[in-house]
N, C-alpha and C positions, 0 to 999 in steps of 0.2 A: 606721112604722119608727122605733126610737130614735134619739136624736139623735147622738148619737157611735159610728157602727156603722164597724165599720172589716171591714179583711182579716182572711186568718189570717198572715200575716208579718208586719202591722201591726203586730197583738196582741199576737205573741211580743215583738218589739222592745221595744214602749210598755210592758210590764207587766216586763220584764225590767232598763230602763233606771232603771224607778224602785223596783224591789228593790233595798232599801239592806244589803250584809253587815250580821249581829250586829257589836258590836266588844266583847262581854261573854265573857272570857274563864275557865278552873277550870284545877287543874293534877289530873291525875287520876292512877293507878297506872296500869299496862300492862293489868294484870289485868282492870281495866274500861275499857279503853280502846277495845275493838273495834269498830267501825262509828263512832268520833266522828273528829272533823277535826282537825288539826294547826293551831295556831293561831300556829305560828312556824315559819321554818324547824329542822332536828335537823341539828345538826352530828357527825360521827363524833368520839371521844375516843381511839380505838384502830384501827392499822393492822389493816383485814382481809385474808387474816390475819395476826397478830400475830410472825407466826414464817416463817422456809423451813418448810416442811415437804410431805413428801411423799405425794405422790397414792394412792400404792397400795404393797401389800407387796413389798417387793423387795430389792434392793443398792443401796447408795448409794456410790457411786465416783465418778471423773473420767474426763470421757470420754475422755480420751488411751487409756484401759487396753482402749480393743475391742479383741475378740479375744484378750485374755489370761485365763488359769487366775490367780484371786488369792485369797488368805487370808481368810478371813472373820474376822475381828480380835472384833468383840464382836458382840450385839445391842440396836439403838435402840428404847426401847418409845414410844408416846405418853403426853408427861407427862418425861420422863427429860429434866435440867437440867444433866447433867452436861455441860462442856469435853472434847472429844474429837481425838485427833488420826490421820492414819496414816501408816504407813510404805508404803517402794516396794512394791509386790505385795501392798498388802492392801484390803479393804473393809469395807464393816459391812454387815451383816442389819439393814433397817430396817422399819419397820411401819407402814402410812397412819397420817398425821398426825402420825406422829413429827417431833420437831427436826431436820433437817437439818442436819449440823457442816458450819463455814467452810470447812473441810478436803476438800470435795466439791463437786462444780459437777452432778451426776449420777444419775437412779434411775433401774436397772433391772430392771421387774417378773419375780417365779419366773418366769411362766411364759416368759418372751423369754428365759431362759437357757440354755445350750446341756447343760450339766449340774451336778448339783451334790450332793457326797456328801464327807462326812468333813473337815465346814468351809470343802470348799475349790469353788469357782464357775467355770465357763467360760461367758464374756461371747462375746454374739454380735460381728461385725465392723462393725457399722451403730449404733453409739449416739450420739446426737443429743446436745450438751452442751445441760442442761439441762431433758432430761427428766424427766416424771414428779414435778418442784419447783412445787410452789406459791411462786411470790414472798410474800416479807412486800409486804403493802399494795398488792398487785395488782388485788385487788378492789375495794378502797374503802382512801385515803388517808387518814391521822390529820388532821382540820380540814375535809375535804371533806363538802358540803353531801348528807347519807345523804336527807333526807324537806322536802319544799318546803311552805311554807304552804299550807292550803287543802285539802292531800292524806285523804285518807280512810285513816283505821288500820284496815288489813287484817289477818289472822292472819301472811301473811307479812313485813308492817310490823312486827310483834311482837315475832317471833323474830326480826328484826335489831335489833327494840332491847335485847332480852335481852343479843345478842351482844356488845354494845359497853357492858354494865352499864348501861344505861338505863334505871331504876324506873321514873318518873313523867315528864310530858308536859303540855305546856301545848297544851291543846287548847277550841272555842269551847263557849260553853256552849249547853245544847238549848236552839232558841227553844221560846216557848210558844204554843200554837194554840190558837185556840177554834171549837169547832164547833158550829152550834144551826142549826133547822129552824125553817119555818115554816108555818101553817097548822091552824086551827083544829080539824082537821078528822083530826090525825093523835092514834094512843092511844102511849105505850109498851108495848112487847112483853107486858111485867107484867098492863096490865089488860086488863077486857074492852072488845072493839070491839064494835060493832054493824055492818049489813051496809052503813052509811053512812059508817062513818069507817073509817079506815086506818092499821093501824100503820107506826110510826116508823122504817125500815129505813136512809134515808137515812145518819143521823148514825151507827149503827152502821159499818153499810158503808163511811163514809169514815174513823173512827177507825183501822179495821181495817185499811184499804189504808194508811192514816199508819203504822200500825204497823210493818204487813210491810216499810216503806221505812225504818224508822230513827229516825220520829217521835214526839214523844208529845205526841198532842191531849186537850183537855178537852172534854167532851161539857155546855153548860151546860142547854138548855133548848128547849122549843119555844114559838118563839113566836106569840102567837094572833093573828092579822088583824085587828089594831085597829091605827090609823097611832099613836094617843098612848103608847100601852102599847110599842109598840115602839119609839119615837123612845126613850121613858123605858129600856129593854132596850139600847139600842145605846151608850147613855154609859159605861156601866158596862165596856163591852169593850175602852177604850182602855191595858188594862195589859198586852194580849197584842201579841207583836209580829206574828201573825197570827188574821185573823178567816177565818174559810168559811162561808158559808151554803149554805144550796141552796133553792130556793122562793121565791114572791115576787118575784119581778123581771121579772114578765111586761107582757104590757101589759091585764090586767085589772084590774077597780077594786080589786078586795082585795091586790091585789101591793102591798105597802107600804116593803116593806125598801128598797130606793133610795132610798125619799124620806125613812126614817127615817136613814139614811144619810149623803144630802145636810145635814138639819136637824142632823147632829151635826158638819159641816164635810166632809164627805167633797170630796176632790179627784178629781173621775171621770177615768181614764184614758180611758174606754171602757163603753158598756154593748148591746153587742150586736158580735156576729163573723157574719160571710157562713160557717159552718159547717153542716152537719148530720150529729149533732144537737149541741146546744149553743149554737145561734143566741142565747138572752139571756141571756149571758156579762157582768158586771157588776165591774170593777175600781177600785181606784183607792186612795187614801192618805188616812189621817183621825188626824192629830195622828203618832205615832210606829206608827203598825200599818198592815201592809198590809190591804186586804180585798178577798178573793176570792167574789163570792156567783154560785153554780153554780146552775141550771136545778134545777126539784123533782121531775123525772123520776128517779128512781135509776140508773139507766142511763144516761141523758145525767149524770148527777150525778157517778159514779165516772169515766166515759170521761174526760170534761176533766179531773176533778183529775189522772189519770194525763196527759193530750197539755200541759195550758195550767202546772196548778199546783204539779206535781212541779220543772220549773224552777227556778220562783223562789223556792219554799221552800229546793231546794240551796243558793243565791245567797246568799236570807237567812240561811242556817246556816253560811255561809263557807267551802264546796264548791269547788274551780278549775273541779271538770269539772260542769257544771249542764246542758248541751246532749244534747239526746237524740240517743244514738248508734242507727244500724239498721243490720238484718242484710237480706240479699240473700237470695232466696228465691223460686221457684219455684209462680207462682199454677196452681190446682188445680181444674176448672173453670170459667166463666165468671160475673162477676155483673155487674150494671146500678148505676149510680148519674144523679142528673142534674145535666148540667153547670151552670156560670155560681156553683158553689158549691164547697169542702172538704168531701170527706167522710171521715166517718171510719164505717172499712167493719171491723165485730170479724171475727174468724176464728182459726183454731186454726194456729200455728206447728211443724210438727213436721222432723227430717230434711230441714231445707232447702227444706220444702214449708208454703205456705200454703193454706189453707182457706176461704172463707170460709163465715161461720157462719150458716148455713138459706141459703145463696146471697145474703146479704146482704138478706133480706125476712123483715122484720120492724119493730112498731112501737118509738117510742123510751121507751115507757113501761112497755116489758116489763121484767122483772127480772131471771130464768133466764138471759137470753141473758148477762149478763157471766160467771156461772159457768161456762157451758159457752166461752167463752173464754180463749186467755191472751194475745193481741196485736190490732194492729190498723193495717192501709194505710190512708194518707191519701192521697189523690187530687185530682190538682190539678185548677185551674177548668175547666178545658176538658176536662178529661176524663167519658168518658159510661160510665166502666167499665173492666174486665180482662176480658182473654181467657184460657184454657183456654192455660197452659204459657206464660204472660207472665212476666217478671221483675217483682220487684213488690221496692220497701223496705217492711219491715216493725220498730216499735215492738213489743219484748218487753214486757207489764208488768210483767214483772221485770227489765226488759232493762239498758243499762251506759248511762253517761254521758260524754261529751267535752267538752274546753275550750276546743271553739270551734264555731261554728255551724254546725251539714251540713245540707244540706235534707233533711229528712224528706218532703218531697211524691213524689209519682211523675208 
């Protein structure tokens, strides 16, 4: 057994406490701002909205005059600046989003009116003061705090900054990932293999899932199962704020990466979790970078980076919400797992119903099984499975993230 083998709450804690935020900050345009973090609070510059103005096309009056036939005096377009006033018996035609004059506490839409021909309007008997008015600054105060540090710039984060003239944004800069493999044994896609070695699918496969999250990894190399050559390979990585490996950290003699690891000062959090699969899970801090080295299964490779490493990458990128949120769901029927361990069981989430994928039998070295997946129930220790119409929490791998801890187990 490794020597520092912990839980799966253990793990989360230990590897999340020593995730340190970037504090490397850019100021960017809006334009390319989507999916990066707000690296200060955005204060409003302008009452939203900036004006009365009113909800829908109608009359703008006071509501003293229900019930009365009155004058239609002019019409308000939106955009129109002019000082308006009115006399007893009259109103204005006004048009969504138009100015609201001081002169009016009131709108009320065509079609609530009783009739209305040759300028002149009959108002129902029921007009509420105040209808139909947008308040200036109802929405959002001029000074009030619009986007909190940490927040992620969504499309509709955008168009409120557009709204309030907001070009450009201090938000954190991408960290930078390095991802390499190990094992002498693997080819790149490019050349040829023989029916002894094996291409390199790994480092693809997790660039890609970095991708599809927001990330950008570098892909440096693989490296060969020699303990010098790699000790000499792992010095070189301390200019990324994150490392990933996958491979190598077993307990076979050629597994070397740990130990080239430790020989470059590595601080082990942890090097093995009570999960399956993903049992030799290897963390921990070596100078200013985290590193995270994943099991050389591609399947156990990509599942953890989604459950363990997705996390603390948010954390280290200066995320608020880094906690993996789940959806309730409706398990579909029945599969086996065995207790005294976490498991993490793929299956397909559709319509509030989960799946699980081949009934959950299959090895962890397969491949196919992550495509034909899009999520996955984790299963607490004592648990020996799900039954057929169980409630199950389920992790989307595209799923959302919160700022504070829920247990994902069932």
């Amino acid at each position: 057994m490794p020597k520092n083998y912990v839980d799966f709450q253990e793990a989360i804690e230990s590897s999340l406490a020593n995730a340190t935020k970037t504090v490397l900050t850019q100021i960017v345009s809006i334009e390319k701002a989507l999916g990066r973090v707000f690296a200060q609070d955005v204060v409003s510059k302008k009452n939203l909205p900036s004006f009365n103005n009113s909800a829908m096309d109608g009359f703008a009056l006071n509501a003293k005059d229900a019930g009365k036939t009155l004058s239609v005096k002019e019409s308000i377009y939106a955009g129109d600046t002019k000082e308006l006033s009115l006399s007893s018996g009259e109103c204005f035609k006004i048009m969504t989003g138009a100015k609201v004059p001081s002169c009016v506490d009131s709108v009320v839409p065509i079609e609530n009116t009783l009739a209305y021909e040759n300028s002149k309007v009959t108002l129902p008997s029921d007009i509420s003061k105040g209808y139909a008015v947008r308040l200036k600054g109802e929405e959002v105060a001029k000074g009030s705090i619009l986007f909190k540090e940490g927040q992620e710039i969504t499309a509709g984060a955008i168009a409120v900054l557009a709204s309030q003239g907001i070009v450009n944004v201090e938000v954190y800069r991408p960290i930078s990932i390095a991802v390499v493999s190990t094992g002498s044994e693997l080819k790149e896609p490019w050349e040829e293999a023989s029916e002894d070695e094996v291409y390199n699918c790994n480092s693809y496969g997790l660039i890609s899932f970095l991708n599809s999250k927001g990330f950008n990894a570098s892909y440096i190399k693989v490296i060969p199962d020699n303990l010098d050559e790699t000790i000499a390979f792992v010095s070189k990585l301390t200019m990324y704020d994150v490392i990933i490996t996958s491979g190598g950290i077993s307990m076979g003699d050629a597994d070397f990466v740990g130990r080239a690891f430790e020989a470059n000062g590595l601080k082990t959090l942890f090097d093995g979790i009570n999960i399956k699969p993903g049992k030799p899970i290897m963390m921990g801090r070596m100078q200013n970078s985290f590193v995270i080295c994943l099991p050389g299964n591609p399947l156990t490779a990509i599942l953890n980076l989604h459950t363990f490493a997705m996390s603390i990458l948010r954390k280290i990128q200066g995320y608020s919400s880094f906690y993996h949120n789940f959806e309730m769901a409706t398990n579909i029927g029945d599969f086996k797992v065995r207790s005294g361990r976490v498991n993490l069981v793929l299956g397909t989430l559709a319509c509030g119903e989960f799946k699980a994928t081949r009934a959950n039998k299959y090895g962890s070295g397969m491949i196919t099984i992550i495509e034909q997946s899009n999520s996955v129930v984790l299963t607490g220790i004592d648990s020996n499975g799900c039954k057929d119409l169980q409630s199950v929490k389920v992790l989307r791998f595209d799923g959302s993230f919160v700022d504070k801890d829920v247990s994902i187990l069932n």
